[in-house]
C-alpha positions as CSV (number, residue, x, y, z in Angstrom):
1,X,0.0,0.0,0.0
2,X,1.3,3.4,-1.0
3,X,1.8,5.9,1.8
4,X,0.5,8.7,1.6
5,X,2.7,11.9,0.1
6,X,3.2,15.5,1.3
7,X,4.8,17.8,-1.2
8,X,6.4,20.6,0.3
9,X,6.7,23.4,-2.4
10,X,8.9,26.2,-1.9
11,X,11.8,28.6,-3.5
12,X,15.5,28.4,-1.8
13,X,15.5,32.6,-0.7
14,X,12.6,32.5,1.5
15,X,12.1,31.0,4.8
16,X,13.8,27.9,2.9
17,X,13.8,26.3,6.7
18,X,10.7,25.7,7.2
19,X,9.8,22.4,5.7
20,X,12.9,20.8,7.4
21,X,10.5,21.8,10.6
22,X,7.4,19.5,9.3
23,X,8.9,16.7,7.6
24,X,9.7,14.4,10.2
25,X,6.4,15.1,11.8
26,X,4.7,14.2,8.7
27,X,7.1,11.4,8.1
28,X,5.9,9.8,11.9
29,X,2.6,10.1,11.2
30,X,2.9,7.6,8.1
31,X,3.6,10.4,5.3
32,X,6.4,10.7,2.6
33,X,7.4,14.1,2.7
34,X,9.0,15.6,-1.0
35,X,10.2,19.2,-1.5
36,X,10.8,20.8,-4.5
37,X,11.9,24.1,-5.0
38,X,10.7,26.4,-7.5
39,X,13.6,28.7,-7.9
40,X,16.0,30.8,-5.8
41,X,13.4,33.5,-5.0
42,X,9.8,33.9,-5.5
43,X,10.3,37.2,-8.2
44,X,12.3,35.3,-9.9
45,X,10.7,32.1,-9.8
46,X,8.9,32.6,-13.5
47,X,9.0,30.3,-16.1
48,X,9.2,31.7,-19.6
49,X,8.8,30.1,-22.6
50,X,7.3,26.6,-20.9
51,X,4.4,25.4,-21.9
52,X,0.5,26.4,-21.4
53,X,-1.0,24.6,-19.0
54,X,-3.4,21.7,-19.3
55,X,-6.8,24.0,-18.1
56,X,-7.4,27.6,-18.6
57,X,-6.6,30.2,-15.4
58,X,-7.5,33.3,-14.4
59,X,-4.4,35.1,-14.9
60,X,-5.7,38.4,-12.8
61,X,-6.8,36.4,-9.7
62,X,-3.4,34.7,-9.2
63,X,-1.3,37.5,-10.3
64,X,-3.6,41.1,-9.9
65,X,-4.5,40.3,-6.5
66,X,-1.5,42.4,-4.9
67,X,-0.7,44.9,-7.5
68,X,2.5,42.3,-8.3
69,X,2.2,43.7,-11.9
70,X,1.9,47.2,-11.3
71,X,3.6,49.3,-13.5
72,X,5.3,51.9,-11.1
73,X,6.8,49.2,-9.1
74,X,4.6,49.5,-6.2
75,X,3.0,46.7,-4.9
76,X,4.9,43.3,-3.3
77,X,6.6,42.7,-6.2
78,X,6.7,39.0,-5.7
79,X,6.6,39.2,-9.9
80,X,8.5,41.6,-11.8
81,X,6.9,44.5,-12.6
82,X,6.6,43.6,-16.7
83,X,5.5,39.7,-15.8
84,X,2.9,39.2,-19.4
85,X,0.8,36.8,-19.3
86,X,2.5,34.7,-21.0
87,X,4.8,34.3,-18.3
88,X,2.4,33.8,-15.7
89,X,0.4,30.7,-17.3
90,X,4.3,29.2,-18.6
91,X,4.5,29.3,-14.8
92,X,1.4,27.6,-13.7
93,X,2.5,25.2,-16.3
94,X,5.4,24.8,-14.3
95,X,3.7,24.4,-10.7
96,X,1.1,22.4,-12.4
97,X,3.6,19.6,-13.8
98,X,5.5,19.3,-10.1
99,X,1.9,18.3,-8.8
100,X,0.4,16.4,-11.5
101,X,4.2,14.6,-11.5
102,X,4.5,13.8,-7.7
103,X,1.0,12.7,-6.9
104,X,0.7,14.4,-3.7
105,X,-2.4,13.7,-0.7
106,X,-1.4,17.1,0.4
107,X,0.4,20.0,-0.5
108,X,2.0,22.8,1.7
109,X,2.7,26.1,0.6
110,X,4.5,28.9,2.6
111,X,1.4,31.7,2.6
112,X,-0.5,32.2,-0.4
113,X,0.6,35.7,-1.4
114,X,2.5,34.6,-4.3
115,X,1.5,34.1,-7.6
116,X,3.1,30.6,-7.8
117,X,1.5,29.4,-4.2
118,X,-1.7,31.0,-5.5
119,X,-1.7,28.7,-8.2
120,X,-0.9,25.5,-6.5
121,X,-3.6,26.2,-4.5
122,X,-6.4,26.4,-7.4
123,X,-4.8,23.6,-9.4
124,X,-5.2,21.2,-5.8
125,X,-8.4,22.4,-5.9
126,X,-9.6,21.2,-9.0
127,X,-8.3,18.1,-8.2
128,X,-9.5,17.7,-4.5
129,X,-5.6,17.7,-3.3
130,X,-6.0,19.7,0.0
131,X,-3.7,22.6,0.8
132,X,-2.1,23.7,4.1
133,X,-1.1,27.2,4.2
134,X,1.7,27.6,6.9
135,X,3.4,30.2,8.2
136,X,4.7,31.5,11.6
137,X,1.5,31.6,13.9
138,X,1.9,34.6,16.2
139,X,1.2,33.0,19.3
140,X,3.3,30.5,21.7
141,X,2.0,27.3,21.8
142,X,0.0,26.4,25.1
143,X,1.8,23.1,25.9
144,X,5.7,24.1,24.8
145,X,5.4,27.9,25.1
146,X,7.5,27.1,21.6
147,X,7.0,28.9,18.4
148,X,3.3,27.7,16.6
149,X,2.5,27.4,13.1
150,X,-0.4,28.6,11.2
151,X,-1.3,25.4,9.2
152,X,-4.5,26.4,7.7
153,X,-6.2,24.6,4.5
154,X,-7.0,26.9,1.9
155,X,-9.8,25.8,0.2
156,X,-11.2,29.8,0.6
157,X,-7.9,31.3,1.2
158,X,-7.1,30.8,-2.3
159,X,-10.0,33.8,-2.7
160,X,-7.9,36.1,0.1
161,X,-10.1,34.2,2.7
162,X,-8.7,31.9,4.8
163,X,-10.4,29.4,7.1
164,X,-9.9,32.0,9.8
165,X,-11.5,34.3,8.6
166,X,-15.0,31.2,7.9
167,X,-15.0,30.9,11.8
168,X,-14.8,35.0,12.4
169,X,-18.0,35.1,10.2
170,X,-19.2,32.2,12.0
171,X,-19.1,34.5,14.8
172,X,-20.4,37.2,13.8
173,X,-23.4,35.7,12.9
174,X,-24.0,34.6,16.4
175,X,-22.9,30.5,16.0
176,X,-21.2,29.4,19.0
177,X,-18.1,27.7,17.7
178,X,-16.3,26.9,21.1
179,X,-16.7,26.7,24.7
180,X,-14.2,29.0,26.9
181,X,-12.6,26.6,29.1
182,X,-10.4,27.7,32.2
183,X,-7.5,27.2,30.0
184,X,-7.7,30.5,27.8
185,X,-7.9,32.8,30.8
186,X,-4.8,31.2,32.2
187,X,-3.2,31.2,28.8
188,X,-3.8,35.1,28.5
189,X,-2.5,35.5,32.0
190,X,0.9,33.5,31.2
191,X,1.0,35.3,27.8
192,X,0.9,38.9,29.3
193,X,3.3,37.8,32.4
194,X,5.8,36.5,29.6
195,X,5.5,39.5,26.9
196,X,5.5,37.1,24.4
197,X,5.0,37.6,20.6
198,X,5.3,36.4,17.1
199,X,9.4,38.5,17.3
200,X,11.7,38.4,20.2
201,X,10.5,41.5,21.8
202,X,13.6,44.0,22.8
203,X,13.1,46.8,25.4
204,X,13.5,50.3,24.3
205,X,13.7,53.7,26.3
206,X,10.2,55.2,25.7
207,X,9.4,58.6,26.8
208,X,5.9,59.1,27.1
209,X,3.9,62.6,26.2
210,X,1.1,64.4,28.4
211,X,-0.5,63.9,25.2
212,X,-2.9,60.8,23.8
213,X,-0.7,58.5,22.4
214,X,-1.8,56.6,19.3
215,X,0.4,53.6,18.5
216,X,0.9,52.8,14.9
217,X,3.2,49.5,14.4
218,X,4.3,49.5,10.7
219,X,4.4,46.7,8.5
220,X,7.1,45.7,6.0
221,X,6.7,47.4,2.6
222,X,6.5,43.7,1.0
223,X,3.9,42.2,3.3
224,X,1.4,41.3,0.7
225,X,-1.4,42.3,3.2
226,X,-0.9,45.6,2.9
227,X,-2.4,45.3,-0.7
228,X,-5.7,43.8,0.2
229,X,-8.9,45.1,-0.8
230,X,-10.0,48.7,0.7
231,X,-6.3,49.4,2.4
232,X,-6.3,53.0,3.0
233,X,-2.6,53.0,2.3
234,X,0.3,50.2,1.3
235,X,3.7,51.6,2.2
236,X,5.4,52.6,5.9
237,X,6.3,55.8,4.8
238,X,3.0,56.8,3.2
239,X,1.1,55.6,6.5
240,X,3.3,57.6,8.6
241,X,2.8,60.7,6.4
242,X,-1.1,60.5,6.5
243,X,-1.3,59.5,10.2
244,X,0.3,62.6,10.6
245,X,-1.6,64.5,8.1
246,X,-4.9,63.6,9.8
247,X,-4.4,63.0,13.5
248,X,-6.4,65.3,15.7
249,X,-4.6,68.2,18.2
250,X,-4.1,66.4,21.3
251,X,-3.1,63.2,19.8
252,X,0.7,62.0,19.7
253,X,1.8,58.9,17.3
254,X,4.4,56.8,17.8
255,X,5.3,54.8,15.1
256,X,7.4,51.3,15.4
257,X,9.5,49.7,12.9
258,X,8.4,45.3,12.1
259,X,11.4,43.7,13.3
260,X,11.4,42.2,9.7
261,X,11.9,45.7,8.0
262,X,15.5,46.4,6.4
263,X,14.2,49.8,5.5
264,X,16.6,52.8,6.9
265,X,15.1,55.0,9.6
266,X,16.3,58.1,7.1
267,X,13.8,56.9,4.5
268,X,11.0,57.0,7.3
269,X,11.6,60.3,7.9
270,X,8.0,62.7,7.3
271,X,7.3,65.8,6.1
272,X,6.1,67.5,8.6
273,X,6.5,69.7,11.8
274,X,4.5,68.5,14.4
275,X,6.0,65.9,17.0
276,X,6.3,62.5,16.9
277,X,8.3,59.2,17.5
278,X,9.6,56.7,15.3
279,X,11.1,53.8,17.4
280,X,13.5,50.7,16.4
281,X,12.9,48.7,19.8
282,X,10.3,48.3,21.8
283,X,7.8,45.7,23.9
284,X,4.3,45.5,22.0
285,X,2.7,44.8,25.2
286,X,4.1,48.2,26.8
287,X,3.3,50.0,23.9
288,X,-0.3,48.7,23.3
289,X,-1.1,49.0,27.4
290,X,0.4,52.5,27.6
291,X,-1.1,53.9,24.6
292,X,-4.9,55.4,24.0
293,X,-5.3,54.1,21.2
294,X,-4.1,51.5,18.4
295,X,-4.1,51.8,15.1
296,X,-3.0,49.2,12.3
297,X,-3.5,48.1,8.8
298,X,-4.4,44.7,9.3
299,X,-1.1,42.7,11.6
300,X,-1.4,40.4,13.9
301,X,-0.6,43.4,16.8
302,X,-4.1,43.8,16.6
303,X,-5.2,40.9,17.4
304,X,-2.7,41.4,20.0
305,X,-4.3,44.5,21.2
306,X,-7.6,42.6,21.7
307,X,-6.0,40.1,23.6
308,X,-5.1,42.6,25.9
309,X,-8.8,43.6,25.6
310,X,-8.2,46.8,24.4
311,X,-10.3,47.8,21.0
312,X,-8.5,49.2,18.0
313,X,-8.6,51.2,14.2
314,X,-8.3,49.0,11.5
315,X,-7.0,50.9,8.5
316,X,-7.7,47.3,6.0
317,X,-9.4,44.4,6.0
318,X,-8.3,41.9,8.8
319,X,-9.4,38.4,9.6
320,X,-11.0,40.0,13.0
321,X,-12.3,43.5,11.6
322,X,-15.8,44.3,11.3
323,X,-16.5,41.6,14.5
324,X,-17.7,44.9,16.8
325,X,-14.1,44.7,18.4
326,X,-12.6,47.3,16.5
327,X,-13.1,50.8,14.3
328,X,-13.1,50.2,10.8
329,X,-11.8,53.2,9.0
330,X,-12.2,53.1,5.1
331,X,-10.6,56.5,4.5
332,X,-7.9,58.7,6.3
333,X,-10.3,61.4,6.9
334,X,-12.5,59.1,9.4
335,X,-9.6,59.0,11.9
336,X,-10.5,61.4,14.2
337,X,-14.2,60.4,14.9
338,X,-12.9,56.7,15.3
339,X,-10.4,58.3,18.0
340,X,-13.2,60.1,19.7
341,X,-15.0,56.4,19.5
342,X,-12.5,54.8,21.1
343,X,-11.5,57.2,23.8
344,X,-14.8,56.9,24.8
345,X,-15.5,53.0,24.4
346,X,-11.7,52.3,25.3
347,X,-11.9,48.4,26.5
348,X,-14.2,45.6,25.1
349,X,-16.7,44.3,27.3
350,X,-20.2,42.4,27.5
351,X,-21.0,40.4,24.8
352,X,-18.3,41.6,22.3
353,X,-15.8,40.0,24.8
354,X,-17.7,37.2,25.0
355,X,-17.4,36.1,21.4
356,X,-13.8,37.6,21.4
357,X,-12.7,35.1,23.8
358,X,-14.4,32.8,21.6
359,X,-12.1,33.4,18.9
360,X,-9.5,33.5,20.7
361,X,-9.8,30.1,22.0
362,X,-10.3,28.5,18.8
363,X,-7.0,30.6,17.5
364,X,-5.0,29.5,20.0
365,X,-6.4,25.8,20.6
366,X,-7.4,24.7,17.3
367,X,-6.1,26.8,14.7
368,X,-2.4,27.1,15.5
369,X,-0.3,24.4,15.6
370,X,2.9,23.2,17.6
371,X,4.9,20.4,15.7
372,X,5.5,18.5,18.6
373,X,1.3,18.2,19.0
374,X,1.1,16.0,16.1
375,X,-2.7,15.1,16.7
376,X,-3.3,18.8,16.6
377,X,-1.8,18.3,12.5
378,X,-3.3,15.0,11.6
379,X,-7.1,17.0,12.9
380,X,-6.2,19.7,10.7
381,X,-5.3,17.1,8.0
382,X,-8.5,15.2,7.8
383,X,-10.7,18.6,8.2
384,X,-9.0,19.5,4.8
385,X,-9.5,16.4,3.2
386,X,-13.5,16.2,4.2
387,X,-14.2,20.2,2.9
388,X,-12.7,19.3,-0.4
């Protein structure tokens, strides 16, 4: 009898590690793990000249979806910026043949924010091959305190909706999805004890201003998030600028760097004369307590931020945006009435923290995963072979 086969499917430049983390948990659990690599980095990772493939694809959804085309360079630029078509289905062509040719039961992709993970994920789906989507979860796992994984199926997150975001709606429509045990509530406490976070968290002089403080932590300029649907704004610097443009008198920002971020300070540097602080280091945990407000396009510091029970500004879509935890701003010029909201409704309470905890239990519980809880995976595994 043939065991079953995972296919790892990655490119050397980028978080190349990462299926060297899964594969003898895989392996233990009766699976024969491949890799294959697609290239040395995912912009360069295009095929030209190869073949069509077999079926026709929509070209926009697995290329458009993040401005990865755009002509002035902006965007992720996980393709270069002149990628034709051409390219794009010699590629699938490509991605399509290392399925078809290893006869995977599963496939794992790092994200789905490229155009080449994008289309693994629609060609599995055609052919009922689930999909885990794994990345870095940004949570410490409740039995190791060691590093968790998101290992999500994608059947939706192929259409920038991941399972997640199923149980937030789930939610939101009033199901009950989970109990709250004991167990969260001494999580959270452990959690805020221990500072944790998804980056090692590095202590920064911080000096705090008589007035409101509004917290803004940046993202990287090449997190494809930033390019979702109704983003007010996709670049650090640009966010900066506007948060300045627009924040009320009385309100002081202070912006910090991701920990991921090469950028120079220099190039962060505004236009702009009023006062503000741009910092390098710094606790997320001090910086969301001792602030008024939050505000962020759509990283996981907010879901931080609520887990500190604090409510925040969403400046994007987010997998736990328009839940009733949080002010959803569309354009720049609705900050300061979502300030004024928040300064008045600072905390979340009642039933809204009710639900919250929900979500947070089945985040933390169910839908991260430590590699050394291997039933935790194999759940995960037959869950994504039942929805396809």
């Amino acid at each position: 009898m043939r065991m079953p086969k995972a296919l790892f499917i990655t490119v050397d430049g980028q978080f190349r590690t990462w299926p060297g983390i899964w594969t003898d948990v895989f392996r233990r659990n009766g699976f024969e793990p491949c890799h294959v690599s697609l290239g040395k980095h995912w912009e360069f990772a295009v095929n030209y000249g190869a073949p069509h493939p077999s079926e026709d694809y929509d070209v926009e959804d697995l290329a458009g979806f993040a401005k990865w085309r755009a002509p002035d360079q902006s965007g992720n630029r996980f393709l270069p910026a002149n990628t034709s078509d051409e390219d794009i289905l010699s590629t699938v062509a490509v991605v399509e043949t290392v399925i078809t040719g290893n006869h995977p039961d599963l496939v794992c992709v790092w994200g789905n924010t490229t155009m080449q993970s994008r289309a693994a994920s629609e060609i599995c789906r055609r052919r009922g091959i689930p999909v885990f989507y794994m990345e870095t979860g940004f949570f410490p796992s409740p039995d190791s305190w060691k590093t968790m994984f998101i290992c999500d199926h994608v059947g939706m997150y192929f259409q920038g909706r991941s399972h997640l975001q199923s149980v937030a709606d789930s939610l939101c429509a009033g199901n009950s999805i989970t109990e709250i045990g004991p167990e969260l509530l001494d999580y959270i406490d452990k959690w805020k004890s221990t500072k944790s976070s998804k980056y090692e968290q590095e202590y920064g002089a911080i000096l705090w201003p008589r007035d409101k403080t509004l917290f803004v932590p940046l993202q990287t300029p090449r997190d494809a998030t930033m390019y979702y649907p109704r983003t007010i704004v996709n670049n650090p610097r640009a966010l900066i600028q506007w948060i300045l443009d627009h924040l009320p008198d009385g309100w002081y920002p202070i912006f910090k760097k991701h920990p991921g971020d090469p950028t120079s300070m220099s190039e962060y540097i505004p236009n702009t004369h009023r006062d503000y602080t741009i910092l390098e280091r710094g606790n997320i945990h001090d910086l969301i307590l001792n602030s008024d407000a939050v505000a962020t396009i759509n990283s996981t510091v907010g879901i931080e931020t609520l887990m500190l029970g604090k409510r925040l500004i969403t400046l994007g879509d987010a997998f736990y945006s328009d839940m009733g935890w949080t002010e959803d701003i569309h354009k720049i010029e609705d900050l300061p009435r979502a300030l004024n909201r928040i300064e008045n409704d600072p905390v979340v309470s009642g039933k809204c923290l009710r639900r919250l905890y929900q979500f947070l239990h089945w985040i933390i519980f169910k839908y991260l995963t430590d590699p050394d809880k291997v039933d935790n995976l194999m759940e995960k595994y037959i869950t994504a072979r039942q929805s396809v």
